[in-house]
N, C-alpha and C positions, 0 to 999 in steps of 0.2 A: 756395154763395157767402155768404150769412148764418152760416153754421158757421165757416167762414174767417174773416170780419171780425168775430164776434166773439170768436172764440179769438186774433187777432191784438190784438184791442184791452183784450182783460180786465183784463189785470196794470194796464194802465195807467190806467186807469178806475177798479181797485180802491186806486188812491192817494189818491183825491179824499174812498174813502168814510169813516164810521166803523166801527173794525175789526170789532163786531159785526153787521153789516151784512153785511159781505165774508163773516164765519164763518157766517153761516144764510143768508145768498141767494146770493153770488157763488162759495163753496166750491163747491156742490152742481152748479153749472153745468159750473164750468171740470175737476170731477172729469169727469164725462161727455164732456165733451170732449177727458179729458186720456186717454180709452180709445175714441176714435172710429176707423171702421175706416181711414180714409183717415192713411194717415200724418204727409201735408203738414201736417193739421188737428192731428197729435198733437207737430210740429213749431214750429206758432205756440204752441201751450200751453205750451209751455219756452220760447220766447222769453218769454210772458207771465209767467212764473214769476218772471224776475228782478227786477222793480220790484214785483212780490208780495210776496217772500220778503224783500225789504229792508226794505219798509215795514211787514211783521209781527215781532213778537218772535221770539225764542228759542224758547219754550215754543210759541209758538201756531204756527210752521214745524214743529217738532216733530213736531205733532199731525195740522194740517190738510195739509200740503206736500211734507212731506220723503217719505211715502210714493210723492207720483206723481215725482217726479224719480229714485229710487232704480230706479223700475221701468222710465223712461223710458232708464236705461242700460244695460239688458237687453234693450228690446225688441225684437224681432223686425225689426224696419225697420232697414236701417241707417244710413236716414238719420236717424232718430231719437237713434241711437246717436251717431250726427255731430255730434250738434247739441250732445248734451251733451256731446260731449271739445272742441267748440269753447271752448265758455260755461263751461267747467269754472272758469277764474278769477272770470268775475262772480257763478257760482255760489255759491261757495267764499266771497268778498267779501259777499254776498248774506247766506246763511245763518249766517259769521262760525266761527270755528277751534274753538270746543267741536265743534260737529254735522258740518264738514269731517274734523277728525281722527278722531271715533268714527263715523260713517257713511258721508262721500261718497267718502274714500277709498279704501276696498277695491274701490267701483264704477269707480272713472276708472284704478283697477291695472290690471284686468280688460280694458281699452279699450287696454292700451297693448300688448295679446297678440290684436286684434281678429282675426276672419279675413278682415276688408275691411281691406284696405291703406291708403285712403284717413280710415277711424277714426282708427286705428293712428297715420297722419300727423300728423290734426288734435290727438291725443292727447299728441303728443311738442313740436308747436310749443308745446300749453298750460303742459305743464307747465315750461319755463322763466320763463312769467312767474307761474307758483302759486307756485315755490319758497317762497318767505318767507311763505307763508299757511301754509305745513306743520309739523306740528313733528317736531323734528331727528328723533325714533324713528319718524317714519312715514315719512320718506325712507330712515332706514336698512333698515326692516322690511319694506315696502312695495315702493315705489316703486324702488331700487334693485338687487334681487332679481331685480325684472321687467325691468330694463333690460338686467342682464347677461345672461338667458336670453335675452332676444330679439333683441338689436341684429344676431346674426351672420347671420339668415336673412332680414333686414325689406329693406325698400327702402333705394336712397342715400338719397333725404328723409330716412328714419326715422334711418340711421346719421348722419348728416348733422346730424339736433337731438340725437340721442343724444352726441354729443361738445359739444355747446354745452351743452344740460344736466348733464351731468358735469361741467364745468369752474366751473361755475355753484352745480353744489353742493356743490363741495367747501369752500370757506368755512364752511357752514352746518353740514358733519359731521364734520368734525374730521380729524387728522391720521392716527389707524390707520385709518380707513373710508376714507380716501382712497388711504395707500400701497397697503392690500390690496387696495381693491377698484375704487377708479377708475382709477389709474394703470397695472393690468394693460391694462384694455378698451381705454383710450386709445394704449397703443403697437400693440393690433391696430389700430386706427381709421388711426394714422398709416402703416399698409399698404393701407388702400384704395385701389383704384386710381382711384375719382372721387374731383378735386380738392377738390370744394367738403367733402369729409368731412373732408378733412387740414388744408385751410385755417380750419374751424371747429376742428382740435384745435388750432394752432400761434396761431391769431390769440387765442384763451381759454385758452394754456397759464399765461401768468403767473401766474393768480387760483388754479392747484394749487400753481406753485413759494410762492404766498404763507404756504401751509399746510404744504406739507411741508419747504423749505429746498431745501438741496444734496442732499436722496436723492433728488429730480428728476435728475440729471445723474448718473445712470449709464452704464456703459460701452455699454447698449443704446441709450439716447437719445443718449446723443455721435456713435451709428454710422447712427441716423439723420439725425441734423442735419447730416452728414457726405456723408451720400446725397442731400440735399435740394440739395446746390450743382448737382445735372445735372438736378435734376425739369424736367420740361419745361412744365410751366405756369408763368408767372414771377409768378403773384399767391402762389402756394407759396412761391418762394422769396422774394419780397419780406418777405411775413411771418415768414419766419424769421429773417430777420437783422434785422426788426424784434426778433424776442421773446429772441433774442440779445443783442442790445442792452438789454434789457432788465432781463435775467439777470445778464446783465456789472454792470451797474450797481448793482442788489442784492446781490451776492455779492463783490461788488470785483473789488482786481487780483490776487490771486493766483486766482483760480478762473477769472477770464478767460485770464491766461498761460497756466493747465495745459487749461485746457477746450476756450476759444472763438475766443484770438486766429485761430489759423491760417485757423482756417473761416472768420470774420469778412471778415478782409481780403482775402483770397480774395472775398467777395460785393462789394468794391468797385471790381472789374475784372470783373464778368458782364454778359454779353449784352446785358440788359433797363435800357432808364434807371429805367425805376420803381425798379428792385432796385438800383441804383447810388443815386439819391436818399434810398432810405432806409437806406444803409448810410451816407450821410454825413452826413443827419439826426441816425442814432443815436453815430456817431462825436462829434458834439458834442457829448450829451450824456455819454457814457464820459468822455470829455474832462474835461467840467465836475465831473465824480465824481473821478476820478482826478489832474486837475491838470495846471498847466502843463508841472510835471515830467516827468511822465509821456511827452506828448505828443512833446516834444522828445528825450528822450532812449529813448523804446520806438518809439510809434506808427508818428512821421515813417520812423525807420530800416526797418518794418517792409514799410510801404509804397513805398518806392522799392526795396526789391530786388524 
């Protein structure tokens, strides 16, 4: 009980002191407790770590810190291992992108290939919100390596953030990392058969069309987006003719005419009101892009047949 509260309470107590203080009396402690056999105990000491490691420099995480968090991603518990793919962002926030990119990286890699599923999980929600803590060579080196080996055997969760986080990173790594190597994983993705994996790529697709253009709209994606008018979940297809609309709008009216009209207006006659609302949502806006012109002499016609 006193092991517990005060490995639950350290970091934050060690805010109040002077750093010297923390480095000859409070180090010595919370090391020993940051190797206690009870896990739970070895659990609060990474909770206590992060108002620690904030409050410490560079140099002195470095030295006193960074070794028990490094070992706390390895360890044997796995809920210890949980704890830090949870905290990976405040982590990372904590310790600041020098000591992120040359050390805690390769350990939150390692987490995202867990052999507890539930790691693995916690691993992939973090790292959409690390992104922009990373820099661009550890996501391409790193982090994106592990993604493509593992997404095809992990859970839906996993495949599930895996298409969020892809979409997510492709701003940040540019246009060949993204044709070759996200844009592959993501049209397996849009084959899953759990909805929520498909709806994570169609509802985050725009943020890849941002990066790569029109090599988005190839003949493979046109034959999905083509298939998506009978998907039987309608939050599927509502988002599609959201991100349709979307595309249309980016790319003008000839890439609409050759592409998307067909399918388009097709979604403004399906089953689901949702998917009818947002086909006429996005018709507004096309509209607004395209003109009055437009409307009266394509759109209307296109629509009444």
């Amino acid at each position: 009980m006193i092991r517990r509260a005060c490995a639950l309470k350290l970091g934050e107590f060690s805010t109040y002191l002077d750093k010297q203080h923390i480095i000859q009396e409070i180090m010595p402690i919370f090391r020993e407790l940051s190797r206690d056999e009870q896990d739970a105990i070895r659990v609060l000491c990474l909770e206590s770590l992060i108002p620690m490691a904030g409050y410490l420099s560079k140099d002195e995480n470095q030295v006193h810190t960074l070794g028990t968090l490094l070992a706390a991603g390895e360890d044997k518990s796995w809920k210890v291992r949980l704890c830090f793919a949870k905290r990976f962002t405040q982590f990372a926030g904590a310790f600041g992108k020098e000591i992120t990119d040359s050390n805690l990286i390769q350990t939150f890699t390692q987490l995202l290939s867990d052999n507890e599923q539930e790691v693995k999980n916690a691993a992939i929600t973090s790292l959409t919100d690390c992104l922009k803590l990373l820099a661009t060579e550890k996501i391409c080196n790193f982090i994106l390596p592990a993604l493509t080996k593992t997404y095809a055997e992990s859970s839906l969760y996993f495949k599930a953030g895996t298409a969020l986080a892809l979409c997510e990173m492709a701003p940040l790594i540019g246009k060949d990392y993204t044709t070759q190597r996200i844009m592959p994983v993501i049209a397996e993705l849009l084959k899953c058969e759990n909805p929520e994996v498909r709806i994570n790529c169609v509802q985050n697709m725009f943020k890849i069309a941002e990066v790569v253009g029109t090599e988005l709209i190839s003949p493979a994606f046109l034959t999905t987006i083509t298939h998506m008018t009978k998907e039987g979940q309608w939050r599927v297809r509502m988002y599609t003719v959201d991100l349709i609309g979307q595309l249309s709008v980016k790319f003008g009216r000839e890439v609409y005419a050759k592409s998307f009209e067909t399918v388009f207006v097709g979604y403004l006659t399906n089953s689901a009101s949702a998917v009818r609302d947002m086909g006429i949502q996005q018709s507004k806006e096309i509209g607004k892009k395209f003109g009055p012109e437009w409307i009266i002499g394509s759109f209307i016609p296109k629509v009444v047949e």
